[in-house]
N, C-alpha and C positions, 0 to 999 in steps of 0.2 A: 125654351123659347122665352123671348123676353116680354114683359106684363104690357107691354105698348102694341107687341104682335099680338097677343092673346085678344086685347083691348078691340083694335081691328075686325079681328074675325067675328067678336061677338056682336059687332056694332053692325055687320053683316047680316047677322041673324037677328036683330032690330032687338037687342039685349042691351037694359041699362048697365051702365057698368062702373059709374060712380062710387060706389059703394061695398063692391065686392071684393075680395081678396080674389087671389089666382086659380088654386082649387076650387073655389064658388063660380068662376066663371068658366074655368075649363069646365066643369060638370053641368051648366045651364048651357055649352056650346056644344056637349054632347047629348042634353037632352033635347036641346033646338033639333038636332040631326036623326033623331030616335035611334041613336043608340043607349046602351047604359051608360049610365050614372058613376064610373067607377076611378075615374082619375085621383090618384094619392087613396085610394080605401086599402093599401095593402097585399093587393091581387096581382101585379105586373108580371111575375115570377111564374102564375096562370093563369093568366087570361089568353094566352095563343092571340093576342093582336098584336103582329108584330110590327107590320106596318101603321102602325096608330100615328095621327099625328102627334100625339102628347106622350107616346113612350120612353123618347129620353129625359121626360120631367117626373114622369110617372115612379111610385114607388107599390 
């Protein structure tokens, strides 16, 4: 997903987004959601979310 979609969604969830890199904001748009915090930590391979929206960026 491109940093302009990302941008969007988090401006959604009334998230500054000025300043953040893509993993920092994917991870404050899953914490907005109360989900975990896990985008780019290395767990994609298990985490069973396969429908996630962020699993084709996910590593």
């Amino acid at each position: 997903m491109k940093l302009d979609e990302i941008r969007e969604i988090a401006k959604q969830h009334n998230i500054k987004t000025a300043k953040l890199k893509k993993a920092e904001l994917v991870r404050a748009i899953q914490q907005a959601e109360g989900n975990e915090q896990c985008f780019d930590a290395g767990k994609a391979a298990a985490c069973g979310q396969e429908k996630c929206l962020w699993r084709e960026d996910c590593d």
